[in-house]
NUSE-874669 format. One record per residue (C-alpha): z, x, y; residue in one letter. Coordinates in steps of 0.25 Angstrom, whole numbers, plus 5000, padded with zeros to 4 digits. Each point is the difference from the previous one (the first is absolute). Layout:
ZXYa ...
This chain:
488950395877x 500449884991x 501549984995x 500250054986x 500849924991x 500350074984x 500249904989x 500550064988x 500949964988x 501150095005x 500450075014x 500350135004x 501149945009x 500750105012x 501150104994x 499549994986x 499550134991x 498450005004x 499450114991x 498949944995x 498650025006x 499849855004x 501249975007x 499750115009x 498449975001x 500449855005x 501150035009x 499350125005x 498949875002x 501049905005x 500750105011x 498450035006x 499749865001x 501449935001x 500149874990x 500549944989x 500550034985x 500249874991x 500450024987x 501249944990x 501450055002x 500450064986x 501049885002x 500349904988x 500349865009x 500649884995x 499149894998x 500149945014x 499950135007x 498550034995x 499250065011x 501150035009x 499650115009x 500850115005x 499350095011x 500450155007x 499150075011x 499850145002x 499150045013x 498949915001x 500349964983x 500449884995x 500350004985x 500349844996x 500549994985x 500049894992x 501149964989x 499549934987x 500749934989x 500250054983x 499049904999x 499050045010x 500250124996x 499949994984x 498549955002x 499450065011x 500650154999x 500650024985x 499049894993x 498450005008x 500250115007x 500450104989x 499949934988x 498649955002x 499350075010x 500650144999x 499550024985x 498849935004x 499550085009x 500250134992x 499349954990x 501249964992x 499549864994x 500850014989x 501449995010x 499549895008x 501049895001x 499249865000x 501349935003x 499349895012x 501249985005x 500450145007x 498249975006x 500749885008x 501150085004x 499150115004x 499349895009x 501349945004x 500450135006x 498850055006x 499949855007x 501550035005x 499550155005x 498849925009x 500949895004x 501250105007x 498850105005x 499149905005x 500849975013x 500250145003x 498750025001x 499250035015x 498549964999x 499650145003x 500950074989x 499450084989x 500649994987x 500150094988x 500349944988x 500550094988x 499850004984x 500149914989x 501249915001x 499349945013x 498649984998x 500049875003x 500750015012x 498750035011x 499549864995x 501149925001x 500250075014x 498749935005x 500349884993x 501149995011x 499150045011x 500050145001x 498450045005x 500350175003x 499750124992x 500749994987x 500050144989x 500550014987x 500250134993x 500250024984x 500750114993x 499949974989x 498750014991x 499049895000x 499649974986x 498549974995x 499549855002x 500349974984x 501550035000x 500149935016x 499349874993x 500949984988x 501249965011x 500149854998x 499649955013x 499450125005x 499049965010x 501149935009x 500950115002x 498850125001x 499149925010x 501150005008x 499750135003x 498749955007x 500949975012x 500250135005x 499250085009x 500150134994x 500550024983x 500450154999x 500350074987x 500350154995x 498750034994x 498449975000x 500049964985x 501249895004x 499049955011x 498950004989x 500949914992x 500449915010x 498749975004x 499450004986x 500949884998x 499749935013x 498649994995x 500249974987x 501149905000x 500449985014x 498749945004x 499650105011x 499050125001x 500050145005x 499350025014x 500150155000x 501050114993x 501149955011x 499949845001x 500149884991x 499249865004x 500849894996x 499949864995x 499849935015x 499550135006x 501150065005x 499950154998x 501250094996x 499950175002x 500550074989x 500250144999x 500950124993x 501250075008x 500750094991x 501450025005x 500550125004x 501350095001x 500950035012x 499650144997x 500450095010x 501549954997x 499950004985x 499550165003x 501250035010x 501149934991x 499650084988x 500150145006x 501549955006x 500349964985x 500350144994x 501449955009x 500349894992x 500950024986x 499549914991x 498550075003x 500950144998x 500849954988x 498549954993x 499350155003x 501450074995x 500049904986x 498650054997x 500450144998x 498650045003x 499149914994x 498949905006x 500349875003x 499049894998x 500449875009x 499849864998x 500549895011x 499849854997x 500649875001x 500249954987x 498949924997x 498949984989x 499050025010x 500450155002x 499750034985x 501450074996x 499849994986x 498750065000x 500450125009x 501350014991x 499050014988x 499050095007x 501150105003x 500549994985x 498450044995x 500150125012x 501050064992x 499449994987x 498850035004x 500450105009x 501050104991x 499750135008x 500749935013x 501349954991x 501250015009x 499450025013x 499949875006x 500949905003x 499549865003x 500949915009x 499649845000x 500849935013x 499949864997x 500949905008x 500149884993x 499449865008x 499949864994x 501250044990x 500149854998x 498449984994x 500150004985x 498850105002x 500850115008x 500949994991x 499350034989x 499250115005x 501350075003x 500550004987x 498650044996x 500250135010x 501550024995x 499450024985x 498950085003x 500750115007x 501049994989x 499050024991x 499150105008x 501450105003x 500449994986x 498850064994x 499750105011x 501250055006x 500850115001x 501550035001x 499750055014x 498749925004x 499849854999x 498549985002x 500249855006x 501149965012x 499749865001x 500949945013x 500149865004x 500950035014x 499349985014x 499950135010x 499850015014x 498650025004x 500250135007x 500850064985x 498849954992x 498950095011x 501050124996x 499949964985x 498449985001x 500150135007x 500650054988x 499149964990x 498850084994x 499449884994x 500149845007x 499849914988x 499149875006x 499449914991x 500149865002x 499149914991x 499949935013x 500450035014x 499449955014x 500050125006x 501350084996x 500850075011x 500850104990x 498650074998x 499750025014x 501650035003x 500150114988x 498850065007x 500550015016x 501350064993x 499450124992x 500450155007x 498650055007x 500150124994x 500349974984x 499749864998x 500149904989x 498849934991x 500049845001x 499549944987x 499749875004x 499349864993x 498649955002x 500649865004x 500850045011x 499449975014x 500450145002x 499150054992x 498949975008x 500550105012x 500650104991x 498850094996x 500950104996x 501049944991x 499750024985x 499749864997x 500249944987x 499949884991x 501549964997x 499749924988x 499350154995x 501250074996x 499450134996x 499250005012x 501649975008x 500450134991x 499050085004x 499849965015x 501550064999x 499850134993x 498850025011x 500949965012x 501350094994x 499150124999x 499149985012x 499750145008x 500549995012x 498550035008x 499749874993x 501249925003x 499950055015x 498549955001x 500449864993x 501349985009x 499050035013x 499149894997x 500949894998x 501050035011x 498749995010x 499749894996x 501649945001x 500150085014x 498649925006x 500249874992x 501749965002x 500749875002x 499750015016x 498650004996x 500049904990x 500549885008x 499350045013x 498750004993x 500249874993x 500749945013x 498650045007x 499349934989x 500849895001x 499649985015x 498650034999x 499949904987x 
């Protein structure tokens, strides 16, 4: 079995918190195989000190981080990577930032990635490549030589060939993607697109449903690997959770009543506004049920330097205002909107609390908050996932209430449904979806595409 060497923005290095899904999917990878993880250090350098490396091991691990400077780092990460591509590939063209400049610092970056990783590099090595702020990377990897497998996985949506062809310049940096072996995504519909714009603008045709010919004849395997869950852990941590006090104090303060749960970063991608919005029409349209829900958003502000994130803060902060000023009560207040960070294993106790998890992104890859919401429901009175037809998720989660979240009466009364639920119903629901997490979980997910990888 080939050496495997990881390649991602940022590394789960030894010692540090690991609770998301992926972290442990590549390590889990990493310590069967032995290898490599290659990624940027979180470190700001000084200009001279770009692409210096720093390296730990752990068993057969090596983790090899590299420094970059504010200026590096201004357009490859805050300007291409989440100002141009991030809204554009969830269908956001009315964010995208054309600014050229963070493009070449997009490039300049990726070359520095392939030039520090290139000698590393055994001939025999397989190399699995991952999202958006590196797509370029497999490419300039040959460029310098490198003739083994080469992967690359997105999480992110891929957008329909219209919005991917109005990025200036677009045919450079997606053709790229014609150098790897394998391109992996969440869903068959983002597989769809990808090849839809392969044929009609990046000069290729489709072979069959799993392989692209493109310009020169090499041929490229595409195909849909929707991420999964660590779901066995995220089930043990929520039964342990009764323990913890903040998941005590939470149960106490609602003196009774449901809770409905929400849990995103704050983003415009997750559709806060709308969820806040579609809880505001639940309790108009929905009277009978006045007083007997609470709805807690969790939002942990990210990019709180981005005039957009900004904004859409202050956005949140008035519509709650406005949504408990019209509807609350002096002992219940309909909407707790929290912008702290809590430990994973708190919020499966919080998830487990909740009658109701609020998902509906206007846009999501896959969405791990779906599946983690369901995997911490109690077997024997579980909760109701209302969750968005643009999540990846959805196309697993056959027992969710799914939802248009732009359709705020269909919001409302997807939560009026899920509140009042019979249990025989909400049982029959919860089974389906957690066989399908149990069979399809992170382990599966990277052994499945890994296998693909080394039979592409």
């Amino acid at each position: 079995m080939s050496r495997l060497v990881v390649v991602s923005n940022r590394v789960a290095l030894p010692g540090e918190s690991r609770a998301g899904g992926l972290a442990v999917g590549l390590l889990a990878a990493l310590k069967e195989r032995g290898g490599l993880w290659f990624g940027w250090s979180g470190k700001t350098a000084r200009g001279e000190d770009s692409g210096r490396l720093h390296e730990q091991v752990d068993g057969d691990i090596r983790f090899v981080t590299m420094d970059l400077t504010k200026h590096d780092l201004d357009g490859y990460y805050n300007g291409f990577s989440n100002r141009t591509l991030w809204p554009l590939l969830h269908f956001r063209l009315d964010l995208v930032d054309y600014d050229r400049a963070t493009r070449e610092g997009y490039r300049r970056v990726n070359a520095l990635f392939a030039e520090k990783l290139a000698p590393m590099l055994r001939e025999n090595d397989t190399v699995w490549i991952h999202d958006y702020h590196l797509i370029p990377l497999g490419s300039l990897l040959r460029e310098r030589g490198f003739g083994g497998k080469i992967g690359f996985f997105l999480h992110v949506p891929m957008p329909s060939a219209d919005l991917m062809q109005a990025l200036p310049d677009h045919v450079r940096l997606f053709s790229s993607m014609y150098a790897y072996d394998l391109v992996g995504f969440q869903t068959q519909r983002d597989v769809d697109r990808f090849q839809a714009y392969v044929r009609l603008f990046g000069g290729g045709r489709i072979v069959d449903p799993n392989t692209v010919e493109v310009p020169g004849g090499p041929r490229v395997r595409t195909a849909a690997f929707p991420i999964g869950i660590d779901t066995e852990l995220i089930e043990r941590q929520s039964r342990q959770s009764s323990s913890k006090i903040a998941v005590r104090d939470l149960r106490q303060s609602l003196r009774g009543r449901q809770l409905a749960i929400g849990v995103d970063r704050l983003d415009y991608s997750k559709g806060l506004p709308e969820r806040f919005l579609g809880f505001e029409r639940y309790l108009e349209r929905h009277p009978d049920q006045r007083g007997s829900l609470t709805y807690l958003q969790i939002a942990p502000v990210s990019r709180g330097d981005v005039n957009e994130y900004r904004h859409l803060r202050n956005q949140l902060e008035q519509i709650a205002g406005h949504i408990n000023g019209g509807h609350a009560e002096p002992d219940w207040t309909p909407l707790r909107y929290v912008n702290q960070n809590f430990a994973h294993s708190t919020l499966t106790g919080f998830y487990r609390s909740a009658s109701v998890g609020l998902v509906t992104p206007l846009r999501d890859g896959m969405n791990l908050v779906a599946k983690e919401y369901v995997a911490s429901q109690d077997p024997e009175n579980p909760g109701v996932l209302v969750l968005s037809l643009f999540a990846g998720a959805a196309d697993e989660l056959h027992g969710a209430l799914l939802v248009n979240p732009y359709d705020l009466d269909g919001v409302a009364d997807a939560i009026a449904t899920a509140a009042t639920m019979s249990l025989p119903k909400r049982i029959e629901r919860w089974r389906v979806m957690m066989e399908q997490l149990r069979r399809y979980d992170i382990s599966y997910w990277r052994r499945s595409y890994l296998q693909a990888l080394e039979e592409a």
